[in-house]
ZAMARGU-4260 file (C-alpha; in steps of 0.2 Angstrom, whole numbers, plus 5000, padded with zeros to 4 digits):
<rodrens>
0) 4878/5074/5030 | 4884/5085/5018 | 4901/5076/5012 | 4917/5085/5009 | 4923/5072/4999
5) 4916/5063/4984 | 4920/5048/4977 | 4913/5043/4958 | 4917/5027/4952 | 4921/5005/4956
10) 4916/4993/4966 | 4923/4977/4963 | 4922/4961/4973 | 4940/4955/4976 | 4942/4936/4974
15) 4961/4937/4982 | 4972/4922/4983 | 4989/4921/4994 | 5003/4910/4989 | 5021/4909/4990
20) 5027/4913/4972 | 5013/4914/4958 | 5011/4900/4947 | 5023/4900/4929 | 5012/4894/4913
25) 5004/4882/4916 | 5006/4879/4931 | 4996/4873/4948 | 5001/4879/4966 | 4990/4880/4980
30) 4987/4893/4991 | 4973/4905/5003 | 4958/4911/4998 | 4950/4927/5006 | 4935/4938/4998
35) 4932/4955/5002 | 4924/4971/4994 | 4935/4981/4983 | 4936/4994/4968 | 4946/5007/4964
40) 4932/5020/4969 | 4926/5011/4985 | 4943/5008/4991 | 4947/5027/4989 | 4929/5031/4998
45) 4933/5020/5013 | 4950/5025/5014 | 4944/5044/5014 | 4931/5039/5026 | 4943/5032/5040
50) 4955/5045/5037 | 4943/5057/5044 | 4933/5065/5029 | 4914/5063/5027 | 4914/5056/5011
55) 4902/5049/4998 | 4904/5034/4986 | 4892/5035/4971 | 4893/5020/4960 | 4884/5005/4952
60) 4883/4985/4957 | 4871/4972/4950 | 4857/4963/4958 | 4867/4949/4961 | 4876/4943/4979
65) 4891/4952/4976 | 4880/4968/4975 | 4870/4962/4991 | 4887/4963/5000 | 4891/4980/4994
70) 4878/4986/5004 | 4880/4978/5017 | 4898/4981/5019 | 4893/4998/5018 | 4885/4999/5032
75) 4894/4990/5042 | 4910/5000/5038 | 4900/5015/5043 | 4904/5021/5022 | 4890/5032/5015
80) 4885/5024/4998 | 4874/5029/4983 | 4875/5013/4974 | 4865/5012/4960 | 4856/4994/4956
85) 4860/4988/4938 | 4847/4974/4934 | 4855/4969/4919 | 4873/4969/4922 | 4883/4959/4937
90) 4894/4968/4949 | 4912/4970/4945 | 4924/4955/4952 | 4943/4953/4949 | 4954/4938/4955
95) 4969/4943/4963 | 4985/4934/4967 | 4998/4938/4979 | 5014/4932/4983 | 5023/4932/4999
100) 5033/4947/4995 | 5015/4956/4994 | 5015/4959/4974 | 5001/4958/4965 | 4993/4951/4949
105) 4974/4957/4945 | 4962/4953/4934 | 4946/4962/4934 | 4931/4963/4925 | 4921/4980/4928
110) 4903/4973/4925 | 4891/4985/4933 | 4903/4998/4933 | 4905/5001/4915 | 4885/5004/4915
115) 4886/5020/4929 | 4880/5033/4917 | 4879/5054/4920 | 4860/5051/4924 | 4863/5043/4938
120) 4877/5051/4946 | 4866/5066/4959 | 4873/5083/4956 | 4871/5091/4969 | 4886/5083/4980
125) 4895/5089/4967 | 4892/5107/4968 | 4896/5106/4989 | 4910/5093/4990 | 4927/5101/4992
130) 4936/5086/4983 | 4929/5075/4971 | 4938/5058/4964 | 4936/5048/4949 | 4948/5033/4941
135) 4948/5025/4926 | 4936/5011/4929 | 4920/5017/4923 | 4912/5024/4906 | 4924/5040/4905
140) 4910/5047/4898 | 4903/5048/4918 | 4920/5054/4921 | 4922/5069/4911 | 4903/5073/4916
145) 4908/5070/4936 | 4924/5080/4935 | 4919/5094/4923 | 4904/5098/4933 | 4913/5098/4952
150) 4927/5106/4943 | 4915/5121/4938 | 4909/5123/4955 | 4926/5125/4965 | 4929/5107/4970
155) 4946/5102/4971 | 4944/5090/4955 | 4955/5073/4957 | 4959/5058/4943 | 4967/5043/4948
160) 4969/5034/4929 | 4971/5016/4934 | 4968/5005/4926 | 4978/5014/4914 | 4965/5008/4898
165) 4968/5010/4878 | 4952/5020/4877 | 4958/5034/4889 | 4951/5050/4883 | 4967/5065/4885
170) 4954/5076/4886 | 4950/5072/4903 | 4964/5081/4910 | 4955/5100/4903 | 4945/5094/4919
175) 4956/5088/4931 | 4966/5097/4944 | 4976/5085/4954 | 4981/5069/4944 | 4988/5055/4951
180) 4995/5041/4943 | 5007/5028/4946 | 5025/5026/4937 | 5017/5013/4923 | 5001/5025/4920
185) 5014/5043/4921 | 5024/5034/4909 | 5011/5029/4894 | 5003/5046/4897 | 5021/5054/4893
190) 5022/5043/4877 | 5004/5047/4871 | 5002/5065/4876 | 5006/5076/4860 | 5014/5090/4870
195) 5023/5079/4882 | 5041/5083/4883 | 5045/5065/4888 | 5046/5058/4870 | 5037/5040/4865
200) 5049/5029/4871 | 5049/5034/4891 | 5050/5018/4901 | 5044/5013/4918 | 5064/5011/4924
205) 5069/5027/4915 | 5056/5037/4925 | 5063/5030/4942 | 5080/5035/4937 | 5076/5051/4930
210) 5083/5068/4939 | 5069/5076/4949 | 5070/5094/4937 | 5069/5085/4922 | 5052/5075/4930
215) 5046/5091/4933 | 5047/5097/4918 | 5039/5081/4912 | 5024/5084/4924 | 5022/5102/4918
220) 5019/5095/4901 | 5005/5089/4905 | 4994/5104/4907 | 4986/5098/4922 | 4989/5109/4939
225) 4997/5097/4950 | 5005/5079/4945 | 5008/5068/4958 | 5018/5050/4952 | 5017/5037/4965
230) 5034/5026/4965 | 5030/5013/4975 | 5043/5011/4989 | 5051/5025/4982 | 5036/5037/4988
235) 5030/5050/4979 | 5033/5065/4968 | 5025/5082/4967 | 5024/5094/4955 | 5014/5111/4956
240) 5020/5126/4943 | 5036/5131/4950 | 5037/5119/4963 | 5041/5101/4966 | 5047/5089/4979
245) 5049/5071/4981 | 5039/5061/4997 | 5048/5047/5004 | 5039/5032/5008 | 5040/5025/5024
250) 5046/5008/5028 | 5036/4993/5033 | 5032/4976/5031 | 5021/4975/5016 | 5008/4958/5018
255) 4997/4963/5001 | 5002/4979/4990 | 4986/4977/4982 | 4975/4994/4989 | 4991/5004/4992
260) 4986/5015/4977 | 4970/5018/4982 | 4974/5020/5001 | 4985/5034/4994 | 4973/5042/4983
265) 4959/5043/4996 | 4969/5047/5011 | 4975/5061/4999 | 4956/5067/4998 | 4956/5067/5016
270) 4974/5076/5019 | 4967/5090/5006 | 4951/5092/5017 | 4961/5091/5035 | 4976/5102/5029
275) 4966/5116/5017 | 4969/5110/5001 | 4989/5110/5006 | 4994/5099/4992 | 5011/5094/4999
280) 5003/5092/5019 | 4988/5080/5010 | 5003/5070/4999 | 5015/5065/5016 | 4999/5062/5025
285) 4994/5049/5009 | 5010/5042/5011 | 5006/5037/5029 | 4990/5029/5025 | 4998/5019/5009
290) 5008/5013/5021 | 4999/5007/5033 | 4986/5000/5022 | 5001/4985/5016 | 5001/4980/5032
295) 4985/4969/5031 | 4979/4959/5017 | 4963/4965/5009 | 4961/4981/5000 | 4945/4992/5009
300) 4948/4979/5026 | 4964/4985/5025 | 4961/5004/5026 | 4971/5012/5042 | 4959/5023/5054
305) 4963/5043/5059 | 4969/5037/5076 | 4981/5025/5067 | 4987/5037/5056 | 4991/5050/5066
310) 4999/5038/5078 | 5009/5030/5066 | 5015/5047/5059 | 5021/5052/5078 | 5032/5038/5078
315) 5038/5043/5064 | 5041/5059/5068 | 5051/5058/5082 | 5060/5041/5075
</rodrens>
């Protein structure tokens, strides 16, 4: 299978744990436990996937049972992987809380990932794919490889930068034609980038109250093709030269925002294969698959299908 999509980045083992309200300092409060593949990267690859897009997830695990399962999940899921075996380092794992209003609180630690170097990422689904992803949880050294090699062939080059990490290299965006943060990572971009017009002291609450021209210009500071901020239950903004719009998000009843990101990023990959690289078509079709993927807990589990997706976004339609 030749994939149109390809994915570059995490796999992390979520340990997830549901309670009612997360504990203060100090504090012990009991709660579920459910595991369950995860990563930023494999999310996104199994979000394309169901969404309808042949996609490849190329990333690294260690020999360990975490790793074991990634495989097999894989499989299962029907996800085709090139996951790379790192002997010497154990594959990525993050505990994650989640209360009952379906916020989330994550610690991760990237393992195996941080070890996926530009040898062995294969080059050649790069030069076919139509989209290629990245994030910011591997060696961005890979990244800028990945994304300045699928770039130079015609591939629709996208960079999700969460986690939104100190060492994050500016440079990145030269390579990048669609980026997509959320309103924490938009805002410190804003305050690091030299040629941003947002100043250094743009806040998270500012940004959500900020008119849509003056985000605009914000996101054309950037130097980066298309800007898309997700906002949460606020949707999305997009901002392409001369043009920009803001995506509503839809409604529903949120049981673990923990993949929502991810669900949109990848069902983003899929929208810009299924509607020709329409960027605004892919973006209202993201926001579908966000929503939907709320509705469950897990974060890949939780990925909706095509058939859900187009359903759901029926219903909507004629709402």
């Amino acid at each position: 299978m030749n994939p149109s999509v390809v994915v570059v980045g995490s796999f992390i083992q979520d340990l997830a744990f549901f309670t009612r309200d997360f504990p203060r300092p100090g504090e012990t409060v009991v709660g579920d436990f459910r595991a369950g593949p995860g990563g930023k990267g494999f999310n996104q690859a199994v979000a394309a996937t169901r969404a309808g897009a042949k996609t490849l997830f190329i990333g690294a695990v260690g020999s360990d049972a975490f790793g074991a399962g990634a495989h097999k999940f894989a499989r299962a899921a029907g996800v085709q992987a090139h996951f790379v075996d790192k002997k010497k380092e154990a594959t990525g794992a993050a505990v994650v809380s989640i209360d009952a209003h379906g916020q989330n609180q994550i610690i991760v630690s990237l393992g195996a990932n941080l070890a996926l170097h530009k040898r062995d990422v294969p080059v050649p689904p790069l030069r076919t794919a139509a989209v290629v992803v990245c994030q910011g949880e591997s060696d961005f050294r890979t990244v800028a490889h990945v994304l300045r090699t699928a770039r130079a062939t015609g591939a629709v080059t996208v960079l999700n930068p969460a986690p939104m990490r100190a060492d994050f290299d500016p440079a990145l965006l030269k390579h990048t034609e669609v980026l997509i943060p959320n309103e924490t990572e938009f805002v410190t971009l804003a305050n690091q980038l030299p040629r941003s017009s947002g100043g250094r002291n743009l806040t998270p609450e500012a940004l959500l109250r900020m008119p849509a021209d003056r985000l605009h210009t914000l996101c054309r500071s950037f130097g980066v093709p298309v800007v898309i901020v997700t906002l949460g239950a606020q949707g999305c903004f997009v901002s392409e030269p001369g043009v920009y719009v803001r995506i509503h998000a839809h409604e529903v009843e949120a049981v673990d925002a923990t993949g929502a990101g991810d669900a949109f990023v990848g069902g983003f990959a899929a929208g810009l294969v299924r509607f020709k690289r329409n960027v605004f078509e892919a973006a209202h079709f993201a926001t579908a698959v966000a929503a939907l993927a709320v509705t469950l807990p897990g974060t890949a589990t939780a990925m909706p299908t095509a058939r859900e997706i187009t359903r759901f976004l029926k219903k909507r339609d004629h709402a």
